[in-house]
N, CA and C atoms as a LAMMPS dump frame, in Angstrom:
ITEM: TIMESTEP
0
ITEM: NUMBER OF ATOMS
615
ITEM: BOX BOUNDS ff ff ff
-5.0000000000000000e+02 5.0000000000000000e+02
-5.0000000000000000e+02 5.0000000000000000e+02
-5.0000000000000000e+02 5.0000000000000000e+02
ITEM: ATOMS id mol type element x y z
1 1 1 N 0.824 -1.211 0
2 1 2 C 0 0 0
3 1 3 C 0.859 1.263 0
4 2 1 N 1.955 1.068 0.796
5 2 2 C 2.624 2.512 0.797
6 2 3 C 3.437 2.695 -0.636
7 3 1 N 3.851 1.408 -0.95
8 3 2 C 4.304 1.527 -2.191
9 3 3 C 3.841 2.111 -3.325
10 4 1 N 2.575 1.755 -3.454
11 4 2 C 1.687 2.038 -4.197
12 4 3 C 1.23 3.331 -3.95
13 5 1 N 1.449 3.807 -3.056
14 5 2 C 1.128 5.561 -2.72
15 5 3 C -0.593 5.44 -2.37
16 6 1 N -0.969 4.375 -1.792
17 6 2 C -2.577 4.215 -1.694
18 6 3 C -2.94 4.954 0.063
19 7 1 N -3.288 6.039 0.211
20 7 2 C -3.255 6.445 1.414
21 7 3 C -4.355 6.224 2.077
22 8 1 N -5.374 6.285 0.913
23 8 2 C -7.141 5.981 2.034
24 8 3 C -7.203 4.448 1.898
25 9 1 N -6.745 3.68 1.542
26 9 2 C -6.272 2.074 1.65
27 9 3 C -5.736 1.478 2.591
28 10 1 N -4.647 2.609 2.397
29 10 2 C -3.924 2.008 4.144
30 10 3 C -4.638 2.731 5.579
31 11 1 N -5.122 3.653 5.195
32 11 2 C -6.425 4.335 6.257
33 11 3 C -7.426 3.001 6.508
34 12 1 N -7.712 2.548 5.566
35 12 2 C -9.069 1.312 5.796
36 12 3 C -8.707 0.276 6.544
37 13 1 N -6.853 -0.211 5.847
38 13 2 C -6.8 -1.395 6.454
39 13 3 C -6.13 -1.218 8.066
40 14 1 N -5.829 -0.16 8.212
41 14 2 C -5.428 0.189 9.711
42 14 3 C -6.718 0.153 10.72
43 15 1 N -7.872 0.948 10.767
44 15 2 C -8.853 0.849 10.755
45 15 3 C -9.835 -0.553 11.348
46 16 1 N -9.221 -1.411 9.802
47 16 2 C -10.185 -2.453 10.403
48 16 3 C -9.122 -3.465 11.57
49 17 1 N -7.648 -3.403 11.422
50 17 2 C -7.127 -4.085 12.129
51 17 3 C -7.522 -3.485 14.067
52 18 1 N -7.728 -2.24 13.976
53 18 2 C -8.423 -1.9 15.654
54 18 3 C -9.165 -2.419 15.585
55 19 1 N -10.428 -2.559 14.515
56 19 2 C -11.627 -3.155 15.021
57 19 3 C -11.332 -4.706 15.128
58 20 1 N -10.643 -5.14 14.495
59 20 2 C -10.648 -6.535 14.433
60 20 3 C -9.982 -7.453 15.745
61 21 1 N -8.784 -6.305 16.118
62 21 2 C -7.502 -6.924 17.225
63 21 3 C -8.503 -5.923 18.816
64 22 1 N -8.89 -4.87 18.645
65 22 2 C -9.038 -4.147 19.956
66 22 3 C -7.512 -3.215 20.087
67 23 1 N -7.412 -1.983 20.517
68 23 2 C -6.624 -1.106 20.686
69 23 3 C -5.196 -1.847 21.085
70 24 1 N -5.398 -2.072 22.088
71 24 2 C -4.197 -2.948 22.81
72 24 3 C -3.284 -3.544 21.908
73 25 1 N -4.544 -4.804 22.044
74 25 2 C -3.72 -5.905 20.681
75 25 3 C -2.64 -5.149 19.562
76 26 1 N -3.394 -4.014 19.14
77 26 2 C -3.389 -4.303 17.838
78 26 3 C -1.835 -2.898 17.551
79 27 1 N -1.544 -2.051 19.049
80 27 2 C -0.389 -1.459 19.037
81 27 3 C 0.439 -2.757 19.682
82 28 1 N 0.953 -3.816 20.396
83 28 2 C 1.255 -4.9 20.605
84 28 3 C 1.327 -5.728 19.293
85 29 1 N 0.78 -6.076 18.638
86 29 2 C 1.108 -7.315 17.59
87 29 3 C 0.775 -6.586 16.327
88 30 1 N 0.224 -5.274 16.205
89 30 2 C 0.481 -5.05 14.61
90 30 3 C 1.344 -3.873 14.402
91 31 1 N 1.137 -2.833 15.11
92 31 2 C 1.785 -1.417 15.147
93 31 3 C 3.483 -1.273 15.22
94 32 1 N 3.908 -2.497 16.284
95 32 2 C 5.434 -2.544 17.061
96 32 3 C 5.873 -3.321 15.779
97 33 1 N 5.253 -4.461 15.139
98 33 2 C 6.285 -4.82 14.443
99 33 3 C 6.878 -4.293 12.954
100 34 1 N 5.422 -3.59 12.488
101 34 2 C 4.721 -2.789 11.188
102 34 3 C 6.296 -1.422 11.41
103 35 1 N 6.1 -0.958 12.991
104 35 2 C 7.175 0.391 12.545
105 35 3 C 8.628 -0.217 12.63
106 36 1 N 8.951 -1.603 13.289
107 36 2 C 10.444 -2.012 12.499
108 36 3 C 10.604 -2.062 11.046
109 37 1 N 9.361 -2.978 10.405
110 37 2 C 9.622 -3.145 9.36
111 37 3 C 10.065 -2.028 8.251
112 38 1 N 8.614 -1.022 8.57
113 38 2 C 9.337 0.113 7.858
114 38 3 C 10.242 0.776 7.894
115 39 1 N 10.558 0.881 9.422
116 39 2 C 11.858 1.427 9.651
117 39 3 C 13.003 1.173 8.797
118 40 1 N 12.872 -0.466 9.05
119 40 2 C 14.074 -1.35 8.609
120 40 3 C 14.17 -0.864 6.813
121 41 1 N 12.809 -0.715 6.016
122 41 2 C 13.008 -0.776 4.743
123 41 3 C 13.305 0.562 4.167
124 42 1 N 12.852 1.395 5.152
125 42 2 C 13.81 3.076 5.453
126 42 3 C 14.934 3.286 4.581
127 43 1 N 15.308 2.2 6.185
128 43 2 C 17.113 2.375 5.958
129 43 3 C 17.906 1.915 4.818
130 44 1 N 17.013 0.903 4.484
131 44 2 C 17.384 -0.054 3.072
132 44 3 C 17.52 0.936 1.882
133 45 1 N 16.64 1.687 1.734
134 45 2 C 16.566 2.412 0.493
135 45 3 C 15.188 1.791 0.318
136 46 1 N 14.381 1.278 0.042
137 46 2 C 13.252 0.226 0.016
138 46 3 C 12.469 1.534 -0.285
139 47 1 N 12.053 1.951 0.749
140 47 2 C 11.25 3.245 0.613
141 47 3 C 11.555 4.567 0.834
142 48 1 N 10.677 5.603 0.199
143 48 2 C 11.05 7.129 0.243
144 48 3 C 11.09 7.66 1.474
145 49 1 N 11.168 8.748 1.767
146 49 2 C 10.932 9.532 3.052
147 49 3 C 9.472 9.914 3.14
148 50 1 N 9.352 10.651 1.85
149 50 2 C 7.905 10.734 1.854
150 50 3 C 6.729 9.257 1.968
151 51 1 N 7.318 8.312 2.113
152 51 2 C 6.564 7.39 1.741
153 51 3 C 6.774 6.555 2.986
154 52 1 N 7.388 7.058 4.115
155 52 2 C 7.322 6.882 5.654
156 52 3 C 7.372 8.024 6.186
157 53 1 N 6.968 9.119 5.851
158 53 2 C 6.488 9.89 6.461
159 53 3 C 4.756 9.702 5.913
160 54 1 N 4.194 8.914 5.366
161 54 2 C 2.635 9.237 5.013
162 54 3 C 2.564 7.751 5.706
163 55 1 N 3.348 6.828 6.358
164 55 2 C 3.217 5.555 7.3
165 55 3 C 2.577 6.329 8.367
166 56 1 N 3.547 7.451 8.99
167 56 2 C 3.687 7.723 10.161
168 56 3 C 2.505 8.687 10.054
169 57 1 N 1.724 9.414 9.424
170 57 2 C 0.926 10.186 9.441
171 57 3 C -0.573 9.358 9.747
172 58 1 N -0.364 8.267 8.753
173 58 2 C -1.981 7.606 8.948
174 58 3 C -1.613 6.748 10.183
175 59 1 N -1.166 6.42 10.624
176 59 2 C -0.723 5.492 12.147
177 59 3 C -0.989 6.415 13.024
178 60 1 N -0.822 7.833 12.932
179 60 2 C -1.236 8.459 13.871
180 60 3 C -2.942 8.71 13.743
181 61 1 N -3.259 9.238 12.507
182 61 2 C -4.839 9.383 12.03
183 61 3 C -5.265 8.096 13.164
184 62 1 N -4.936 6.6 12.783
185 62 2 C -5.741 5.777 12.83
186 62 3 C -5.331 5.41 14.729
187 63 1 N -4.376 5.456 15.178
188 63 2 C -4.499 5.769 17.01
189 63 3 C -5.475 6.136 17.553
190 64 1 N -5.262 8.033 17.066
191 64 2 C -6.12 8.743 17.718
192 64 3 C -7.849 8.904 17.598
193 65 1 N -8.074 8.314 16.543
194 65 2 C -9.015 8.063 16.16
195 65 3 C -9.541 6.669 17.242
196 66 1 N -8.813 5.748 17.528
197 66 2 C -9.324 5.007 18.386
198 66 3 C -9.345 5.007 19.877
199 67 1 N -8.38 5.569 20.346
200 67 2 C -7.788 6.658 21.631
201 67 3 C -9.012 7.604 21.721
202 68 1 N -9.97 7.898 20.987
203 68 2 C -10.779 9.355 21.384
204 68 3 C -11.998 8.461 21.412
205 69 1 N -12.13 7.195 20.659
206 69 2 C -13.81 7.003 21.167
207 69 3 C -13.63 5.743 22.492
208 70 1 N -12.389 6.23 23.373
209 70 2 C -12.743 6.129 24.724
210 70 3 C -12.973 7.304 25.407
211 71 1 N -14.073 6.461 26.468
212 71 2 C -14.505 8.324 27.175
213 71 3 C -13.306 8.874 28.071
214 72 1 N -13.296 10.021 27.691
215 72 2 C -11.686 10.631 28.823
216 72 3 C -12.552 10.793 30.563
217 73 1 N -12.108 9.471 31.269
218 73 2 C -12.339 10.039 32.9
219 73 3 C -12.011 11.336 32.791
220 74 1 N -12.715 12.228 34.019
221 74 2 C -12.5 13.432 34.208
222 74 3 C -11.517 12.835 35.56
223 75 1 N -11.882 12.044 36.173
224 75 2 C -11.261 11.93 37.655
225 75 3 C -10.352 10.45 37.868
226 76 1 N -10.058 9.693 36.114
227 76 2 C -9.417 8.921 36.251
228 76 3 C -7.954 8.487 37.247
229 77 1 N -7.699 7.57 37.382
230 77 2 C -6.751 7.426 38.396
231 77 3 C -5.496 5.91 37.685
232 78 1 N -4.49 6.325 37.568
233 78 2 C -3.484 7.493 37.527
234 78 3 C -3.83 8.286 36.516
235 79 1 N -3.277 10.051 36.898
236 79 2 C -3.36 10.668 36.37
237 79 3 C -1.874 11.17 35.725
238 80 1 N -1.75 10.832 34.329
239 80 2 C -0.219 10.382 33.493
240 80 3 C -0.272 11.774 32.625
241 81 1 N 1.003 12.141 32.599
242 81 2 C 1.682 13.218 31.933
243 81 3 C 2.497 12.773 31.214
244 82 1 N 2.305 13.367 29.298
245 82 2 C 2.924 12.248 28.821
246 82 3 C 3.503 13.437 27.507
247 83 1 N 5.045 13.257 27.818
248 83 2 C 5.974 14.313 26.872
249 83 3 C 6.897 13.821 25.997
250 84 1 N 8.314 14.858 25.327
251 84 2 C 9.448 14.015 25.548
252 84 3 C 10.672 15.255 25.781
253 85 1 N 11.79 14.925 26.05
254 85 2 C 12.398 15.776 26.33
255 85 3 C 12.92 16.802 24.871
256 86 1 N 13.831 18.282 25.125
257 86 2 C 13.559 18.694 24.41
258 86 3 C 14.831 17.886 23.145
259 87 1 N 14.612 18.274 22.094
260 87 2 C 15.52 17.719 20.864
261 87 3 C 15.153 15.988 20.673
262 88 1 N 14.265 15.698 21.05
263 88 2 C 13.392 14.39 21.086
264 88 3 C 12.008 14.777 20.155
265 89 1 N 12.442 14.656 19.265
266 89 2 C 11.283 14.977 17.832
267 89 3 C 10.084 13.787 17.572
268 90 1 N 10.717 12.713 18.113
269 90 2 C 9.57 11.248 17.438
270 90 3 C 8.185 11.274 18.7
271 91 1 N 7.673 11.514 18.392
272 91 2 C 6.137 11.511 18.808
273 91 3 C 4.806 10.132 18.778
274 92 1 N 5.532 9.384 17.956
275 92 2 C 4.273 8.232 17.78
276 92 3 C 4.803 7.536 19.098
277 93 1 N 6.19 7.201 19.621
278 93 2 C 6.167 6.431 20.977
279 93 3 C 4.92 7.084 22.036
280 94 1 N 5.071 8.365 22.412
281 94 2 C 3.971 8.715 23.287
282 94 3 C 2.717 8.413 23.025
283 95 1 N 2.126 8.168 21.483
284 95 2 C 0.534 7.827 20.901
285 95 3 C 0.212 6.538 21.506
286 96 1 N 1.562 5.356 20.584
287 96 2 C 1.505 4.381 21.815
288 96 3 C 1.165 4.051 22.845
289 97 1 N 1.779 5.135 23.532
290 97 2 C 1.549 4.347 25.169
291 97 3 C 0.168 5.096 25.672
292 98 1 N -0.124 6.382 24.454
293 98 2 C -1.56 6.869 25.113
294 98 3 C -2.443 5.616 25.096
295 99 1 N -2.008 5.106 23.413
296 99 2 C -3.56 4.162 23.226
297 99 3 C -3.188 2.866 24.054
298 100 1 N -2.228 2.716 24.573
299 100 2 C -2.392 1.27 25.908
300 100 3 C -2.775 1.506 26.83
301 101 1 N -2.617 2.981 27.409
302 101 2 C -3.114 3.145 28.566
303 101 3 C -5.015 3.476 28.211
304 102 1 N -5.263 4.169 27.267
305 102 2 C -6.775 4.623 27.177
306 102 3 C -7.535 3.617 27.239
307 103 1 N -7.587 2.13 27.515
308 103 2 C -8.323 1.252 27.72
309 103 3 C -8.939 0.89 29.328
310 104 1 N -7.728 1.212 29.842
311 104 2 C -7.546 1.19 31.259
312 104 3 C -7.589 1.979 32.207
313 105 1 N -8.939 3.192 31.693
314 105 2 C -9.268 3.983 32.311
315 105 3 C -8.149 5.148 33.084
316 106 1 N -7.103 5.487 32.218
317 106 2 C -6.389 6.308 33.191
318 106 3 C -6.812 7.521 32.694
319 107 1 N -6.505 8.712 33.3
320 107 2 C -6.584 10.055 32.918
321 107 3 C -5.068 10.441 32.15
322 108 1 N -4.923 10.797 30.737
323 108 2 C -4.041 10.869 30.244
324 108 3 C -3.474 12.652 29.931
325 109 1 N -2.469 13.441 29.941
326 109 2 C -3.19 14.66 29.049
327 109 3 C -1.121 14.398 28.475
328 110 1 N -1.4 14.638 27.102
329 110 2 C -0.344 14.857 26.636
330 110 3 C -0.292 15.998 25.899
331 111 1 N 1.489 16.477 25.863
332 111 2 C 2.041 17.509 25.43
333 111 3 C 2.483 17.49 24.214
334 112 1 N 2.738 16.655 23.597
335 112 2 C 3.377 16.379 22.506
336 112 3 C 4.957 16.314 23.168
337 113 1 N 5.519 16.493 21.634
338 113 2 C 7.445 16.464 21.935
339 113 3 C 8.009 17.677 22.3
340 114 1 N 9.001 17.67 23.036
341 114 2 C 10.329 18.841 22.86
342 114 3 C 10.043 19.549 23.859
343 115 1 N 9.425 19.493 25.363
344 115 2 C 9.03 20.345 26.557
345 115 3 C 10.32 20.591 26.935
346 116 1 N 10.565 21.671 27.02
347 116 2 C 11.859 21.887 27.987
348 116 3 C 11.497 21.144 30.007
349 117 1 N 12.626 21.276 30.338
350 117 2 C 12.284 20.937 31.254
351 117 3 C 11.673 21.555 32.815
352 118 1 N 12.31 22.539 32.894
353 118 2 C 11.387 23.145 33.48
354 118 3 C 9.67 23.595 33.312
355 119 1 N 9.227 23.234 31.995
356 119 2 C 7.776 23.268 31.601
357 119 3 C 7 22.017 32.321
358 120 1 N 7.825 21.277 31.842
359 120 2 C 7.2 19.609 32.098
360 120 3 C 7.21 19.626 33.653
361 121 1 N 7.874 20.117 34.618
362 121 2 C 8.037 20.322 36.091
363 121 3 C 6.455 20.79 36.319
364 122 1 N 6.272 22.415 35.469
365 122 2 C 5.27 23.404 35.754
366 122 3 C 4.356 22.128 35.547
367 123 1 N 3.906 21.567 34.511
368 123 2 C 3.017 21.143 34.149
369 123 3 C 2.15 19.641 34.696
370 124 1 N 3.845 19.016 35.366
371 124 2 C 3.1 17.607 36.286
372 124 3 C 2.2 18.609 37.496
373 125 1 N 3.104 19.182 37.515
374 125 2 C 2.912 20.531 39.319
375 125 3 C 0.975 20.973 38.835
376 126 1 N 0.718 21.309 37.908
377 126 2 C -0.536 21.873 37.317
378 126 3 C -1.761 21.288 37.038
379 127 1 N -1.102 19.976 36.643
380 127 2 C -1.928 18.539 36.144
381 127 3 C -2.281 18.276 37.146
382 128 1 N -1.192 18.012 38.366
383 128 2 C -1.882 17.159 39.568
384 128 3 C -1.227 15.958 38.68
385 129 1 N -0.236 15.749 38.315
386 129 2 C 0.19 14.445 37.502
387 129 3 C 0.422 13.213 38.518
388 130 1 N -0.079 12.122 38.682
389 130 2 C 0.679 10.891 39.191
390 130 3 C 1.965 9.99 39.287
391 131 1 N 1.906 10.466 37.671
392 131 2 C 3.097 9.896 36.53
393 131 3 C 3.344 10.654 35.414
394 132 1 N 4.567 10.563 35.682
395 132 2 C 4.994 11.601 34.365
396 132 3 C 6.04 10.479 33.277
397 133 1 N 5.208 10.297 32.128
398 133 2 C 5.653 9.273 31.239
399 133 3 C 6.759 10.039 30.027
400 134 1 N 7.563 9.764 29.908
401 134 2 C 8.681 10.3 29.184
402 134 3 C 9.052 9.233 27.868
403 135 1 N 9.411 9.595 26.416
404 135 2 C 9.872 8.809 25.579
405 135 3 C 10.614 9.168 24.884
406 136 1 N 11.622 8.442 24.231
407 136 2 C 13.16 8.482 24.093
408 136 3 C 13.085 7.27 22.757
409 137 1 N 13.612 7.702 21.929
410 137 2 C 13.905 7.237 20.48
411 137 3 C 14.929 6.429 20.347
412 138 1 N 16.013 6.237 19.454
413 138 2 C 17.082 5.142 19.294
414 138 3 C 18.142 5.809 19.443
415 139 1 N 17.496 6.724 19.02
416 139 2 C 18.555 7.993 18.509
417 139 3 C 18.983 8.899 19.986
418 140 1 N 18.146 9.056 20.237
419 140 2 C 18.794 9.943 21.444
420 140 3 C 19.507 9.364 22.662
421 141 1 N 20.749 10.414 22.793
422 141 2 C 21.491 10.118 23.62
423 141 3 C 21.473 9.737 25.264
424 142 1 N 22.339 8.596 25.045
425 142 2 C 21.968 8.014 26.312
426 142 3 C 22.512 9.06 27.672
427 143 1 N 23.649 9.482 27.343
428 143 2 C 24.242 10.367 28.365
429 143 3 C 23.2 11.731 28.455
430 144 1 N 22.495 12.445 28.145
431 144 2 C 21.887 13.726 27.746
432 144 3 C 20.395 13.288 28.642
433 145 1 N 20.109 12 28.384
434 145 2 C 18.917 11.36 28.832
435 145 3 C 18.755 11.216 30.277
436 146 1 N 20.223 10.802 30.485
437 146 2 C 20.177 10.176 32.029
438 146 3 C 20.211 11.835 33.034
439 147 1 N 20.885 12.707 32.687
440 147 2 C 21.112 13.549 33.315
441 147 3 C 19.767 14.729 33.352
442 148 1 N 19.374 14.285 31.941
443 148 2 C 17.409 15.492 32.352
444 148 3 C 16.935 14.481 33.532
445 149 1 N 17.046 12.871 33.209
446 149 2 C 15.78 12.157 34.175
447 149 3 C 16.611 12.887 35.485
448 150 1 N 17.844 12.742 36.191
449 150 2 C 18.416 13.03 37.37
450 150 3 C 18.098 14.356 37.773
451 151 1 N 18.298 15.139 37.046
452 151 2 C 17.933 16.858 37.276
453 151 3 C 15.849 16.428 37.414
454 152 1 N 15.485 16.451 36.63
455 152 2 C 13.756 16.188 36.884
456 152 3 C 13.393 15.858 37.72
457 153 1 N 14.011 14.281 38.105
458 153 2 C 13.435 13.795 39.521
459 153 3 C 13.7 14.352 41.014
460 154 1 N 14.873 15.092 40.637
461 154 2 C 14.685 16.559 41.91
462 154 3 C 14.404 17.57 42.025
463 155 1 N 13.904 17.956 40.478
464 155 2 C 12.689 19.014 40.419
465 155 3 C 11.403 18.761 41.02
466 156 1 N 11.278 17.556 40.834
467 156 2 C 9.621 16.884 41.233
468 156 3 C 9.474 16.256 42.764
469 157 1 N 8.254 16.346 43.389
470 157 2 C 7.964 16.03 44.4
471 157 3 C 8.4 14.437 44.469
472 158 1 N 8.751 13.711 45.654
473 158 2 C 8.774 12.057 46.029
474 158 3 C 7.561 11.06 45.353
475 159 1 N 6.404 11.675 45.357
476 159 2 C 5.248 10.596 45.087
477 159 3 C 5.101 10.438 43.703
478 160 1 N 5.725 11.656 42.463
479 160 2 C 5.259 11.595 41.384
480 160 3 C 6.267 10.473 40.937
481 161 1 N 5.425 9.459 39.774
482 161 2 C 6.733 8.371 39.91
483 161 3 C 6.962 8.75 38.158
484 162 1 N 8.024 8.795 37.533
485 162 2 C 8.466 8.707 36.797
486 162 3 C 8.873 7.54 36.008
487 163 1 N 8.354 7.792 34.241
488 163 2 C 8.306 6.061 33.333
489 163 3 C 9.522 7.02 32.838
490 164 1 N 10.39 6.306 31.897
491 164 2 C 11.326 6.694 30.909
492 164 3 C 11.028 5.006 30.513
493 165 1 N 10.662 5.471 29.009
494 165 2 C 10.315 4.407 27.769
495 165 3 C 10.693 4.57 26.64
496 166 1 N 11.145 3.983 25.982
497 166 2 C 11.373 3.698 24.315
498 166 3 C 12.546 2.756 24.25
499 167 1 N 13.399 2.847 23.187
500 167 2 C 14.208 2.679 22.459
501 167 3 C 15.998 2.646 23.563
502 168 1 N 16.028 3.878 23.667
503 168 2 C 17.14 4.235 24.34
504 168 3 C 17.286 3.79 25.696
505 169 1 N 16.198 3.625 26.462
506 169 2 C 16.467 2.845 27.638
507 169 3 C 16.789 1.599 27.368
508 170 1 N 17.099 0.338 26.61
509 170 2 C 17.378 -0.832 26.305
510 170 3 C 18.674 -0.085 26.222
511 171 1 N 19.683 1.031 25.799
512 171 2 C 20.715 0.797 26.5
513 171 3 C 21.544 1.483 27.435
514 172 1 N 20.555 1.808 28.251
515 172 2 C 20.875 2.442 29.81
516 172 3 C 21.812 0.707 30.872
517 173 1 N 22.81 0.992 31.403
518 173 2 C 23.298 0.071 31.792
519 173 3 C 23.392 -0.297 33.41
520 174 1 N 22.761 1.177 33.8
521 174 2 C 22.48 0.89 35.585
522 174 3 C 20.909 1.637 35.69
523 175 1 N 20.464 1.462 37.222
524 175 2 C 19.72 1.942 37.483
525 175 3 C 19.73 3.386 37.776
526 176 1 N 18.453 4.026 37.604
527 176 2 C 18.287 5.197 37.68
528 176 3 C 18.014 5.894 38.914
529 177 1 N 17.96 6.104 40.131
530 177 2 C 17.087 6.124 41.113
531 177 3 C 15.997 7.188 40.946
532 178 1 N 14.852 6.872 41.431
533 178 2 C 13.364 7.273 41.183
534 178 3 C 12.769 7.151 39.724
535 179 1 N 13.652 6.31 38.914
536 179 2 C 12.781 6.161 37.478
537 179 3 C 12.625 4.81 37.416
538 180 1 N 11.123 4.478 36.71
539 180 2 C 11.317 3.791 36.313
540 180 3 C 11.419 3.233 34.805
541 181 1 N 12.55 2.18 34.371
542 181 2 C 12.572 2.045 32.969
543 181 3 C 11.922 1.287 32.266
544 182 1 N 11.034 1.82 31.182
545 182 2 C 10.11 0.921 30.645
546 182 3 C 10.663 0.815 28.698
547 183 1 N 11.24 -0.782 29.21
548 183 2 C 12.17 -0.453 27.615
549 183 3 C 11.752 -1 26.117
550 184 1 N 10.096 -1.58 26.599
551 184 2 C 9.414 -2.088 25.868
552 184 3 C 7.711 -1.713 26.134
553 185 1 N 7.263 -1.31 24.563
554 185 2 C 5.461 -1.088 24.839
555 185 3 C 4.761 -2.202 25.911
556 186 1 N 5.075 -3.675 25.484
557 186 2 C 4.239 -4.36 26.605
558 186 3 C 4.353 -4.337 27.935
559 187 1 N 5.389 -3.504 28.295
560 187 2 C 5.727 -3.348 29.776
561 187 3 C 5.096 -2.811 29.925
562 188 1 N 4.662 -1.357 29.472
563 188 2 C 3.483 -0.18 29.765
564 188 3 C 2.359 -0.528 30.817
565 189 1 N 1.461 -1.801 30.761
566 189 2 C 0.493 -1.828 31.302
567 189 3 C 0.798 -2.606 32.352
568 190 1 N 2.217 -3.532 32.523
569 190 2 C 2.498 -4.141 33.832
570 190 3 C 3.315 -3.099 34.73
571 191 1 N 3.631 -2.038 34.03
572 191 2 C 4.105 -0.742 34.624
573 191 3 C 3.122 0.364 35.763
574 192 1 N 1.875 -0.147 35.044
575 192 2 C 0.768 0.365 35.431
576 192 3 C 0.058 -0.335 36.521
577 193 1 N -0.127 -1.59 36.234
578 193 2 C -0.303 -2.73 36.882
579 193 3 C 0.406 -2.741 38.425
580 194 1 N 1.831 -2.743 38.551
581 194 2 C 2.393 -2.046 39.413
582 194 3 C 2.255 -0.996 40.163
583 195 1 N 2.24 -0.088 39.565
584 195 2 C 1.999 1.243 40.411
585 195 3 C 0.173 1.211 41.048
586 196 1 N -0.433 0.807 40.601
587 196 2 C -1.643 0.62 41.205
588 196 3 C -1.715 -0.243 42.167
589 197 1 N -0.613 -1.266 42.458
590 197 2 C -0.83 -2.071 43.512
591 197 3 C 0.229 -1.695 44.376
592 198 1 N 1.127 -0.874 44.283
593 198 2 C 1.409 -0.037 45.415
594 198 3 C 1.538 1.126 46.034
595 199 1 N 0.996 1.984 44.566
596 199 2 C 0.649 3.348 45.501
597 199 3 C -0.499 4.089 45.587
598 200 1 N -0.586 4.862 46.501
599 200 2 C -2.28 5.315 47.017
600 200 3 C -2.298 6.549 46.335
601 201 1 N -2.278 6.59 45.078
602 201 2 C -2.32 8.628 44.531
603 201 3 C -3.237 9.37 45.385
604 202 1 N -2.491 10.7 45.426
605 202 2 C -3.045 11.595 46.495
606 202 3 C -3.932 12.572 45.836
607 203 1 N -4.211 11.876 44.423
608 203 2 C -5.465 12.938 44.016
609 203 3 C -7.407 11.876 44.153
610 204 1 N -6.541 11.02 45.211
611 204 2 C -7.969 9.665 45.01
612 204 3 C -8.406 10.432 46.739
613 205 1 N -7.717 11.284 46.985
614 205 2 C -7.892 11.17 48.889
615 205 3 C -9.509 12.594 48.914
């Protein structure tokens, strides 16, 4: 389809694969392996730029489109803040983890990419955030990464717990203290899974 430059085609068949798999599923077993491949045929020469950049456009169409006909809790619990740091341009990791979490009733509000950091501080601080979910590409540097999460997590209060996810955490080589690393999409919801069974958010009191 992309080959073929068929864009409301690959709109249909994205489409029916949510309806067919359910949100979850279908960023899990069709979405994760669909953006190696292209990735991979990227790099090959295989395909144009323009012709993964109109991948990445309808993958987003077809997310958010399924991400919005869940109802947004007003008073969902956790309440997730979801950015990336600044010079961190790739944006579909955060769609991701919106549409795993939007099943599971959390309260989500995202920023898109490139918050400086002191914004993202203002903004967990504003939200009333629980969790502040962060994503990190292949590309971005591991040293540059570790030192926003270290500076952040002593910008931020003790209870807010901090995700750092994507790409680049697979090669972080120690622990972080107060982050946690989520270095794969299916972790997302045992990430979640977790934090609900041990902490009491102080916007439920």
């Amino acid at each position: 389809l992309l080959r073929r430059h068929d864009a409301s085609g690959l709109q249909q068949l994205l489409a029916q694969l949510v309806m067919r798999q359910g949100l979850q599923k279908f960023v899990l077993e069709s979405v994760a392996p669909l953006n190696r491949v292209v990735g991979d045929a990227w790099m090959r020469g295989e395909l144009q730029v323009f012709e993964e950049h109109l991948y990445t456009e309808q993958m987003q169409v077809a997310l958010r489109a399924a991400i919005n006909a869940f109802p947004r809790p007003a008073s969902g619990v956790p309440r997730i803040l979801l950015t990336s740091f600044p010079n961190e341009q790739h944006g579909l990791g955060l769609l991701l983890v919106e549409a795993l979490l939007a099943p599971e009733g959390v309260h989500c509000v995202s920023l898109g990419t490139q918050t400086p950091l002191e914004d993202i501080r203002r903004a967990a601080l504003a939200h009333r955030a629980d969790i502040l979910a962060l994503s990190f590409s292949g590309a971005f540097p591991v040293r540059s990464a570790i030192d926003g999460l270290e500076m952040l997590r002593g910008l931020l209060p003790p209870h807010l717990t901090i995700w750092a996810g994507g790409e680049m955490t697979r090669r972080v080589r120690r622990t972080i203290p107060g982050i946690v690393l989520i270095p794969d999409l299916a972790s997302t919801t045992q990430a979640l899974r977790s934090w609900r069974a041990h902490r009491v958010p102080l916007n439920a009191a």
